[in-house]
C-alpha positions in Angstrom: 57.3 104.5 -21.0 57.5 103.7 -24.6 58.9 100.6 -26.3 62.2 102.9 -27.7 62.4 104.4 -23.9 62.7 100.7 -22.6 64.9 99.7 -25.2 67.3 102.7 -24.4 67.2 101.1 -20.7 67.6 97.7 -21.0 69.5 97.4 -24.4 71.1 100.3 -25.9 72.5 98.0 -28.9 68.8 96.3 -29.9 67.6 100.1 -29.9 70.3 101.5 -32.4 69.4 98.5 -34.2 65.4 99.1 -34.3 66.2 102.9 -35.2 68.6 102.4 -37.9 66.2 100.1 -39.8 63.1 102.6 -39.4 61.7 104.3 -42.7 63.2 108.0 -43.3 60.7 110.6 -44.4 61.6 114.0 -45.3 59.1 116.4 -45.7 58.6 120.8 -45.5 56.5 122.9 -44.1 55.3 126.2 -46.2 52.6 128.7 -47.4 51.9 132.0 -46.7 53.7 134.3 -44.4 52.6 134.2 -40.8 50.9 131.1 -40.9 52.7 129.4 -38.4 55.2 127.1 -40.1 57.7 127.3 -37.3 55.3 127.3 -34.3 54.0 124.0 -35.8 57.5 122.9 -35.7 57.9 123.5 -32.5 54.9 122.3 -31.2 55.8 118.4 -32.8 59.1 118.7 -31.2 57.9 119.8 -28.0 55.2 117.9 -27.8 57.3 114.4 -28.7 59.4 115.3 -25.9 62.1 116.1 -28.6 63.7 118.8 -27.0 66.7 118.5 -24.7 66.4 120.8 -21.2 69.4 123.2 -21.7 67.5 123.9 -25.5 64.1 124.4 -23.4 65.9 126.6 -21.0 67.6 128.6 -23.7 64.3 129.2 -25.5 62.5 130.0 -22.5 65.0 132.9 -22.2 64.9 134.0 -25.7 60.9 133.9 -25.6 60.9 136.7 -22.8 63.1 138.9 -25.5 62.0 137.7 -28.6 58.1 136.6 -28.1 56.0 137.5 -31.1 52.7 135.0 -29.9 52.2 136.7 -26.6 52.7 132.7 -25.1 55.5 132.5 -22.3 56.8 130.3 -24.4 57.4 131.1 -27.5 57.5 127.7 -30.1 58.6 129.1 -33.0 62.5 129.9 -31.4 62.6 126.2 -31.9 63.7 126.8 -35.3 63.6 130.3 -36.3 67.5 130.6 -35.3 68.9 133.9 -37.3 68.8 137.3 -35.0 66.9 138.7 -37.6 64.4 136.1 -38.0 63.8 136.2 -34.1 63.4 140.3 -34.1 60.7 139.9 -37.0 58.8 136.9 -35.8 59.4 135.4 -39.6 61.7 132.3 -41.1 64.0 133.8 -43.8 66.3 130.8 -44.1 66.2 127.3 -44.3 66.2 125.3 -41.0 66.2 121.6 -41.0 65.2 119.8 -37.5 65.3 116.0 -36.8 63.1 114.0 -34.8 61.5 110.6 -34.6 59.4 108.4 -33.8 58.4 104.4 -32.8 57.9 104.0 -36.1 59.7 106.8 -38.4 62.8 108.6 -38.4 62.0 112.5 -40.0 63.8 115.3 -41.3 61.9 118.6 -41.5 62.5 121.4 -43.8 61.1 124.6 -42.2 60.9 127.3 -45.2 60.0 130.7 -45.3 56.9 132.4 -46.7 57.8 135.3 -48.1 57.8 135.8 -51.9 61.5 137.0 -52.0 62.7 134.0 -50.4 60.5 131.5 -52.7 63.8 130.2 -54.2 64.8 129.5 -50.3 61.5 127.2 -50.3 62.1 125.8 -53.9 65.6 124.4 -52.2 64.1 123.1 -49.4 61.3 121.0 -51.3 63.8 119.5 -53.8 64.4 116.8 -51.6 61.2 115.7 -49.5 58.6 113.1 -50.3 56.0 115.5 -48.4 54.8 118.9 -47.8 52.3 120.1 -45.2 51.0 123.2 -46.6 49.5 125.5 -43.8 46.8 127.6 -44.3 45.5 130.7 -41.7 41.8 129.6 -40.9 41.8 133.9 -40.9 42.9 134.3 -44.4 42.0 131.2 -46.2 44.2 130.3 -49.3 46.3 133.1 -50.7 49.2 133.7 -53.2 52.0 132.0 -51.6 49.9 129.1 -50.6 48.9 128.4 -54.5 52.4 129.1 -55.4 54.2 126.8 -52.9 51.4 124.1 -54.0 52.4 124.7 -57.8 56.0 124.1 -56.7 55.3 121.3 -54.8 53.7 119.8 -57.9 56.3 120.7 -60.0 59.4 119.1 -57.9 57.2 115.7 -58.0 56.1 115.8 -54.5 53.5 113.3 -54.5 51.9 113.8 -50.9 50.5 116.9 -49.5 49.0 117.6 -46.2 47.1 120.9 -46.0 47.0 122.1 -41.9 44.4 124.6 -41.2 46.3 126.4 -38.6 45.1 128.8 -36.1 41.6 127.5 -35.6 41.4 128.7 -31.6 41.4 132.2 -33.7 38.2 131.2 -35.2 36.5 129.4 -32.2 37.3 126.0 -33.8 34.1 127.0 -36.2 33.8 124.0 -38.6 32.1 126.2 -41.1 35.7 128.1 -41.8 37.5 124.6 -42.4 35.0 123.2 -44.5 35.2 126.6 -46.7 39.2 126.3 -46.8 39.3 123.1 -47.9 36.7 123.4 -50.8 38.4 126.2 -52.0 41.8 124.3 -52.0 40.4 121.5 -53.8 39.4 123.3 -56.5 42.0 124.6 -56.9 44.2 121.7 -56.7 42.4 120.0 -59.4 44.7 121.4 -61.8 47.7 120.0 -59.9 49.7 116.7 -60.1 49.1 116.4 -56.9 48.0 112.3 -55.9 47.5 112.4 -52.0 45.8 115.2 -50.6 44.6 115.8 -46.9 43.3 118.0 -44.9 43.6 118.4 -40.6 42.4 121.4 -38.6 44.9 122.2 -36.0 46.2 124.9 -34.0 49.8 124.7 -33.6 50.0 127.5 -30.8 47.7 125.8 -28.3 48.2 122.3 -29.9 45.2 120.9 -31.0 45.5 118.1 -33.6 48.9 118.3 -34.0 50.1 115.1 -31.9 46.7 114.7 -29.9 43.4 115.1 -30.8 41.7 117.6 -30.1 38.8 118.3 -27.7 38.2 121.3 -29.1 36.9 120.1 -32.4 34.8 117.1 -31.6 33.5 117.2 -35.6 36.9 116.5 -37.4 36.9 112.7 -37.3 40.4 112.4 -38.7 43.7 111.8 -37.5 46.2 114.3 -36.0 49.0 115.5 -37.9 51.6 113.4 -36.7 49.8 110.3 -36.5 49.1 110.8 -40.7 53.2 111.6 -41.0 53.6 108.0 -39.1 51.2 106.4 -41.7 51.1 107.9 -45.0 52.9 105.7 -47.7 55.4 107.3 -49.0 57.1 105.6 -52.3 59.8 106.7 -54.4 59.4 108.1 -58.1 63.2 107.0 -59.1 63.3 104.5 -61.5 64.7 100.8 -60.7 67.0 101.5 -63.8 70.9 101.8 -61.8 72.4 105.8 -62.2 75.5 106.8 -60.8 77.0 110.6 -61.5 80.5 110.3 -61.2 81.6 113.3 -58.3 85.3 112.0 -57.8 87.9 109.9 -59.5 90.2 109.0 -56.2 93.2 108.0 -57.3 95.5 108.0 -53.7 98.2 105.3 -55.2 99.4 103.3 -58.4 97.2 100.3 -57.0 94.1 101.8 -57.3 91.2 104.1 -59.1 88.2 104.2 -57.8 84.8 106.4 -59.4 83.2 108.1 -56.6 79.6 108.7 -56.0 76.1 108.4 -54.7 73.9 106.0 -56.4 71.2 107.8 -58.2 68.5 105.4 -58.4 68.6 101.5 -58.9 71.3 98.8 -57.5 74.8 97.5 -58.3 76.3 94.4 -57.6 79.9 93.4 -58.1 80.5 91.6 -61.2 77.6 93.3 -62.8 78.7 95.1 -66.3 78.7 98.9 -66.1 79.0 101.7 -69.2 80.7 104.8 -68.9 78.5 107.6 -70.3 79.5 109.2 -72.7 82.4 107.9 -74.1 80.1 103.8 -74.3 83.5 101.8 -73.2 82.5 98.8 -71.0 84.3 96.9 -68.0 82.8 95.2 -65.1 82.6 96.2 -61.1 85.7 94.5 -59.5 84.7 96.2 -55.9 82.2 98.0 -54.0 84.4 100.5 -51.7 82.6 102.3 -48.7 84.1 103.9 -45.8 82.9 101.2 -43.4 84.1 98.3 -45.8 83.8 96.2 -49.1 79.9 95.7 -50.2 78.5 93.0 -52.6 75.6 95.3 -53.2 75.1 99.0 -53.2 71.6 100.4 -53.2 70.0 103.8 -53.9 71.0 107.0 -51.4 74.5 104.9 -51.0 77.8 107.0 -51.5 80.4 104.2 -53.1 83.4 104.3 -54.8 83.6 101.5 -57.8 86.7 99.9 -59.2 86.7 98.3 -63.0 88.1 95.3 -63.7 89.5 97.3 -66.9 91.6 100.9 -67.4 88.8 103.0 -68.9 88.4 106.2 -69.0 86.0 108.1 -66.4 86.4 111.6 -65.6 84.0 114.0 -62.9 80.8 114.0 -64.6 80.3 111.0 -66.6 77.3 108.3 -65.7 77.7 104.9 -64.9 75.0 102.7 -66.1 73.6 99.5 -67.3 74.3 99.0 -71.2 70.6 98.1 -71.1 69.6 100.8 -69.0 70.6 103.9 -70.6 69.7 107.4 -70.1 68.8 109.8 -72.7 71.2 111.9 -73.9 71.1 115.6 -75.8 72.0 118.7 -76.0 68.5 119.9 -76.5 66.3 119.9 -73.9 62.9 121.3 -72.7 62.9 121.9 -69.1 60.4 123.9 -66.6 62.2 126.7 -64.4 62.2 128.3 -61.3 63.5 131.5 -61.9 65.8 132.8 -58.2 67.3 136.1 -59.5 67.1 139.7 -59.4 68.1 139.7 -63.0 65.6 138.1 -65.5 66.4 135.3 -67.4 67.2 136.4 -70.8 67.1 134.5 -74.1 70.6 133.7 -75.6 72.6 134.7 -72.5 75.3 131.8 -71.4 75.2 130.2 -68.1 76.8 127.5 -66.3 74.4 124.5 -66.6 75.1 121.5 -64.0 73.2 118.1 -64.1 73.8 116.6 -61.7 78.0 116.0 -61.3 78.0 117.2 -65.3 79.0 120.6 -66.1 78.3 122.5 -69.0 77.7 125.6 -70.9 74.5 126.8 -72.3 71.2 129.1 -72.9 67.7 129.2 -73.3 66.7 129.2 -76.9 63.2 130.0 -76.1 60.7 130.5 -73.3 57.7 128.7 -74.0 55.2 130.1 -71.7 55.5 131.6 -68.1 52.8 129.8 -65.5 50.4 132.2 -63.9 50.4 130.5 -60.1 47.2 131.8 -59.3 45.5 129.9 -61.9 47.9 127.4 -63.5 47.6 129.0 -66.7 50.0 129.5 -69.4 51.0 132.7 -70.5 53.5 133.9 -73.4 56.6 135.1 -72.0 59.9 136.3 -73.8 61.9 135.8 -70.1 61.2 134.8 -66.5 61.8 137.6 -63.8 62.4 136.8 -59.9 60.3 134.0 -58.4 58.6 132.8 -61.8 58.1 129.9 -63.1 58.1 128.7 -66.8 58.9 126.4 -69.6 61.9 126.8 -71.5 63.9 125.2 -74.5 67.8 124.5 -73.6 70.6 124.0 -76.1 74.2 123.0 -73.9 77.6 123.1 -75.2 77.9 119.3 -74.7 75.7 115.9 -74.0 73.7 115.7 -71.0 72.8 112.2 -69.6 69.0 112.4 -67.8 66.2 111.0 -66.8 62.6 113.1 -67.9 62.2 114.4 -63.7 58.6 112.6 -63.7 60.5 109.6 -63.8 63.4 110.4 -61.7 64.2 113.1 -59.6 68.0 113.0 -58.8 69.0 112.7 -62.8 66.2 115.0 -64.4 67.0 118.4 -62.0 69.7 120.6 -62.9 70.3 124.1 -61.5 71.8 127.4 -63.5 74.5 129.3 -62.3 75.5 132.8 -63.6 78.9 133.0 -65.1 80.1 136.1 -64.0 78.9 136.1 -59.7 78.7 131.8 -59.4 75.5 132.0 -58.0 72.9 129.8 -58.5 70.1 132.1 -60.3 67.8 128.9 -61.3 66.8 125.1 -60.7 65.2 123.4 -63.4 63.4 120.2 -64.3 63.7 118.3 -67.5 60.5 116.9 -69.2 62.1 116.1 -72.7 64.7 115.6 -75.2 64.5 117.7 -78.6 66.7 116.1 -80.4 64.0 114.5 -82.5 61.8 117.6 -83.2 64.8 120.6 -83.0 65.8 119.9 -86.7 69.4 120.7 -88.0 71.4 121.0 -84.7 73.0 124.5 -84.7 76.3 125.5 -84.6 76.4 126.1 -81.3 80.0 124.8 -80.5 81.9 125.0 -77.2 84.4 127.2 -79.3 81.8 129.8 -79.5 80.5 129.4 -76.3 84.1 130.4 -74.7 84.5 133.4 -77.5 81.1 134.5 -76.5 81.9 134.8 -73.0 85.0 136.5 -73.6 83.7 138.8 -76.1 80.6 139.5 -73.1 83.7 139.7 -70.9 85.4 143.1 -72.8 82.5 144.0 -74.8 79.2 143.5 -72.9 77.3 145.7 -75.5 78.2 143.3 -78.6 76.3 139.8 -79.2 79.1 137.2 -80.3 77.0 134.9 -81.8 76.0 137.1 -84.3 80.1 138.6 -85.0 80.6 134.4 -85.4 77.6 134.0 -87.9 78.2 137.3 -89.8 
């Protein structure tokens, strides 16, 4: 039995305990299509006794309708949960799983491989502090598995496991691996990428997945799981305290409270705070949290602050430090993953949303589009469906942020077409322009409502050009 097994036994209350403090890691699965993503999956779950008997029963049903491995059981059902999914053998959607372990709790993102759905994996990488990249020994490194690298890079994900999957379909033959992973190094030298491994494994027959394997005496590594237990995973938010105001909860006369989840940084009551934009200062009277009063609220928490004076604060704003600020603009330069159908086009509004703050903008310029096979820059006048590029920004209104390199939850913002409210980008800032864009234009909120209205009766006509005429 293991020590959390005799803890469940003997004292249920010194277990929750032990499990609540354990360190959480999220990290996603992805690469090419086929390459066994959800069978891995499946495999750590199963193998960590993870999976309850009624879900082992149901599965073992499914896998006699929906088998695509030719196993009696068929691993990947685990997770690939949408009838369509199940008839095609492939993951389309997001699925997120939970396990853990003696000494980590994790949350998996399983993401799909296809090139239409790269937005779906762009989503699912946004939050994890690790991605295991697999890699069919068959096919070596293809499109998708540069392009989900390049992504991975460009949402700041610091640690990166490559799995060489399906090794029992080339007889466990060292040669292949050591070919894979030359090829993958080269080509991750023009990543910013810090931690890179490699592991051979075959998640259908399980070798090196939780237990080493027999099968391939001359990798003297450790199996997958054991390097998710012990990698060192540290966050890239800065110490400086960030809260995006989500909520102003105002359920009485006696009280208004500012609610959100703190950003990066820590807050203690008593500490000075400044409302961003509008600079007016008060101090934190109270910590409020559904289980009680804190003295101290950390990173990840979701609070609700009182003032000890009547400021000000609306949906949107930042609380901060008066010596910690944020930059603020209405310029920005940003790289973009592009998630639509329709290109995005120079000039043409959107809803722009950092973080809790809402605005209206465009992109003044696309600098250069990013060739994922390479990592080189090419010129571009717009980014189709699944590309990725840097662009220049210019928002109706201030924008408080963080550069992304620096902190993740304050320097990502996503673009949202005006007309269908779907999300048809995410983006990550690098920099301000305030200090290099020159005269600031005239780009006024005023015009950015007659432009829309004009687009709305008169798609054909351009109003900026009616406004400057």
């Amino acid at each position: 039995m293991t020590n959390d097994t005799n803890l469940i036994a003997s004292d249920i209350e010194e277990y929750l305990r032990v499990h609540e403090n354990k360190d959480m890691m999220r990290f996603i699965t992805c690469g090419s299509v086929d390459d066994g993503k959800s069978t891995l999956i499946g495999r750590l779950l199963f193998d960590s006794k993870m999976i309850f008997e009624d879900h082992m029963a149901a599965i073992e049903k499914d896998s006699k309708k929906f088998n695509t491995t030719d196993e009696s059981f068929d691993l990947a059902l685990l997770v690939d949960g949408l009838q369509s999914e199940r008839e095609q053998g492939i993951t389309i959607d997001v699925a997120y799983r939970y396990f853990a372990t003696e000494q980590r709790k994790f949350i998996i993102a399983d993401t799909p491989g296809h090139e239409q759905y790269t937005r779906n994996m762009a989503t699912g990488a946004s939050t994890c502090d690790l991605a295991i990249i697999l890699i069919d020994a068959r096919h070596g490194v293809q499109v998708q598995t540069r392009r989900h690298s390049y992504i991975c890079s460009l949402l700041g994900i610091k640690h990166v496991v490559i799995a060489i999957n399906k090794m029992d379909a080339v007889d466990y033959d060292q040669e292949v691996y050591k070919k894979i992973k030359a090829d993958y190094r080269e080509f991750a030298k023009q990543l910013n990428i810090a931690d890179v491994r490699f592991v051979p494994i075959s998640a259908l027959k399980g070798d090196n997945v939780v237990n080493q394997s027999e099968n391939m005496p001359w990798y003297p590594g450790s199996p997958l799981l054991r390097l998710l237990n012990t990698v060192e995973i540290s966050s890239n938010a800065i110490d400086q305290f960030r809260l995006g105001v989500q909520y102003v909860n105002r359920p009485n006369l006696d009280f208004r409270g500012f609610a959100g989840t703190v950003a990066s940084g820590e807050i203690r009551v008593g500490d000075t705070i400044e409302a961003l934009p509008s600079g007016k200062q008060s101090k934190v009277k109270e910590i409020v949290t559904f289980d009680g009063n804190l003295e101290v609220a950390y990173q990840g928490m979701a609070i609700t602050l009182t003032l000890e004076d009547e400021i000000d604060i609306s949906r949107g704003d930042m609380i901060v430090r008066p010596h910690e600020k944020p930059q603020s603009t209405k310029n920005f330069e940003a790289d973009v993953v592009w998630m639509d159908e329709t290109p995005l086009n120079v000039d043409r509004e959107y809803i722009i949303k950092v973080g809790s703050n809402t605005t209206v903008g465009a992109a003044t310029s696309v600098n250069y589009q990013t060739d994922v096979n390479t990592v080189q820059q090419k010129p571009a006048t717009q980014l189709a469906l699944n590309e990725i590029g840097s662009c220049n920004f210019e928002v109706a209104k201030e924008v408080q942020f963080d550069a992304y390199s620096d902190n993740r939850a304050t320097g990502a913002f996503i673009i949202i077409d005006r007309l269908t409210n779907g999300t048809v980008g995410a983006g990550m800032i690098k920099r301000s322009l305030e200090a290099t864009a020159g005269p600031k234009s005239a780009y006024s909120e005023f015009e950015v409502e007659f432009n829309a209205l004009v687009r709305k009766h008169f798609p054909h006509w351009e109003a900026k050009n009616i406004l400057k005429g």
